[in-house]
C-alpha positions, -999 to 999 in steps of 0.1 A, spaced: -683 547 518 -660 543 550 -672 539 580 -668 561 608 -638 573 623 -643 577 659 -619 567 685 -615 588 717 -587 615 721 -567 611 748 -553 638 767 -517 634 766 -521 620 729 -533 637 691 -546 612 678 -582 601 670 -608 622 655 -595 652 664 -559 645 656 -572 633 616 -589 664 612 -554 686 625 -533 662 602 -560 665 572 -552 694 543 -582 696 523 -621 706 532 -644 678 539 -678 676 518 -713 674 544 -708 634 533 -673 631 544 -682 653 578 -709 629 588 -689 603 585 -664 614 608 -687 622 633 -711 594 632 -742 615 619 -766 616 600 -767 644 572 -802 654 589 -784 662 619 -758 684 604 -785 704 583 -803 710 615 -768 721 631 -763 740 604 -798 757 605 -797 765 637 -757 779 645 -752 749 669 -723 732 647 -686 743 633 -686 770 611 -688 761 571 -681 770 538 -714 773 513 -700 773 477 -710 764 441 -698 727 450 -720 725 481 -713 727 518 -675 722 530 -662 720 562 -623 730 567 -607 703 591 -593 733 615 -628 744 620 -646 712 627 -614 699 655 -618 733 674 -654 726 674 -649 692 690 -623 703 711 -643 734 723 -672 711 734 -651 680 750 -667 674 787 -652 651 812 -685 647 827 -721 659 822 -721 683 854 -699 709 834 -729 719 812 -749 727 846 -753 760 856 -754 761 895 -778 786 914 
């Protein structure tokens, strides 16, 4: 198996994780999306289980991820520091 993938996405650029997963055409198996992300397949059950993950595809083959799905995901939680996530009182 490959190693990860991860290499940070630049603004002004498309490449990097996110820009693989645009350019990709096919779904990625549980295995192939914790690769790309650096997890382990623990982690993405207990994503799964709880909602807190990209949305996924259960089938007769096992769970699939559709590239689309998992970049708007990382995009939709990209922070440029950790004071966004605060709520302020």
């Amino acid at each position: 198996m490959a190693s990860h993938v991860i290499v940070a996405d630049g603004d002004e650029t498309n490449h990097g994780v996110i820009g693989y997963l645009r350019s990709r055409r096919t779904a990625l198996t549980e295995a192939e999306y914790c690769n790309v992300l650096g997890i382990s397949r623990k982690k993405a059950q207990r994503d799964r289980t709880i909602g807190a993950g990209p949305r996924f595809i259960k089938d007769q083959h096992g769970i699939r991820y559709l590239p689309e799905d998992v970049a708007d995901f990382l995009e939709q939680h990209r922070r440029s520091s950790t004071i966004e996530d605060r709520r302020w009182r």
